[in-house]
C-alpha positions in Angstrom: 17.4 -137.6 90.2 19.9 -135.1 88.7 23.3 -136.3 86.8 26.0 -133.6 87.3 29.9 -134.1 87.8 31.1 -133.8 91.1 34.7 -132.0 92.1 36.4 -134.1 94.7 37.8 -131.1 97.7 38.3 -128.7 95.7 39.3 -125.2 97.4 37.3 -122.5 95.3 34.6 -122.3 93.2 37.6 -121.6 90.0 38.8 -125.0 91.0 35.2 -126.6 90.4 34.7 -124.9 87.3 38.4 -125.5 85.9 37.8 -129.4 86.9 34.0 -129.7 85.4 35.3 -128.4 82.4 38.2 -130.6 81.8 36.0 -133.8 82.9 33.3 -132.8 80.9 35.8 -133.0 77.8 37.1 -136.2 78.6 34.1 -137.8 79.9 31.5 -136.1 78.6 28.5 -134.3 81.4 26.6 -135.9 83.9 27.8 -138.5 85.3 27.2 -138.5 88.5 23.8 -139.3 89.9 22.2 -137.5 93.0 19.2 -136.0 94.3 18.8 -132.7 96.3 17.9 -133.3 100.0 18.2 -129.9 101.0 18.5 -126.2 100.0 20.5 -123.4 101.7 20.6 -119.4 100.3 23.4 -117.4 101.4 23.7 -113.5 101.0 26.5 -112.4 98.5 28.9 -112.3 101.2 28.3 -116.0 102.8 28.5 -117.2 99.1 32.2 -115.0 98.7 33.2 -116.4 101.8 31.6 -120.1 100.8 33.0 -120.3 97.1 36.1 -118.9 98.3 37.2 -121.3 101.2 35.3 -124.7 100.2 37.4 -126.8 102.7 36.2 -124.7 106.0 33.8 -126.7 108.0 30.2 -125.1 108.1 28.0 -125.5 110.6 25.0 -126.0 108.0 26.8 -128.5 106.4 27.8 -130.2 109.5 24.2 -130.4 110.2 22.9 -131.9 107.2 25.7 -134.7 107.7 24.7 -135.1 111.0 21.1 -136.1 109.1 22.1 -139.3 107.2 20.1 -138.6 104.5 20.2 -142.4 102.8 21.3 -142.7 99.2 17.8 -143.3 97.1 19.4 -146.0 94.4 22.6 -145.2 93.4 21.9 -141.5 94.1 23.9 -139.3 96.8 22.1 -136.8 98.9 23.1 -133.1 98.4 22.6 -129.8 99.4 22.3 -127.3 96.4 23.2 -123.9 97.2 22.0 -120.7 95.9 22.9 -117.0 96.8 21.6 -113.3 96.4 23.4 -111.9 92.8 24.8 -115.5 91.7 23.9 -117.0 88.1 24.7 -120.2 89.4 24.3 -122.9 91.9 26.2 -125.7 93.4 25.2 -129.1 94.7 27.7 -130.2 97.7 27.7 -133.6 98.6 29.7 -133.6 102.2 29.7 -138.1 102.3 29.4 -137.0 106.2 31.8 -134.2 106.4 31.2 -130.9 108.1 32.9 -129.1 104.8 31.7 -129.2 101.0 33.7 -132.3 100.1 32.3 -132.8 96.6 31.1 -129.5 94.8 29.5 -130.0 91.5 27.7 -126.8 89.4 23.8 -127.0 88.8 22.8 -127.0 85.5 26.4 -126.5 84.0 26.8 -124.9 80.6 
């Protein structure tokens, strides 16, 4: 199970960080539990495209809602992203949606 901070809709990838940041300061890290139920790579221009329009439907998300991955405890399934060139990676939990509904960063500094 993995404890991260999860950005409710947010549009771009500098809304996620922006967000974590100013939660992590008032709240502290990790406070959101989940579990990673799936993996998707993107090349560097799905993941410009992705980071940069977070409120598009994707058909790979769409099809991981269309899964119903159960909760295990209090945990929430998510998808954690990765792509060709990026430092980082994202865990999207869609609660059923077709677009990345809550974003949260993987391993956050």
């Amino acid at each position: 199970m993995i404890h991260t901070t999860f950005v409710r809709k947010p549009a771009c990838l500098e809304d996620v960080v922006k967000e974590t940041q100013r939660l992590h300061a008032l709240f502290g890290p990790g406070s959101d539990p989940a579990y990673i139920a799936a993996e998707r790579h993107l090349t560097r221009r799905e993941w410009v495209d992705f980071t940069t329009h977070f409120l598009d439907d994707q058909d790979w998300i769409q099809d991981f809602s269309a899964q119903n991955h159960p909760p295990i405890g209090n945990a929430c399934p998510c998808i954690r992203v990765t792509a060709d060139g990026s430092p980082i990676a994202l865990l999207i939990d869609p609660q059923g949606s077709g677009y990345a509904r809550y974003v949260a960063l993987d391993n956050p500094a």
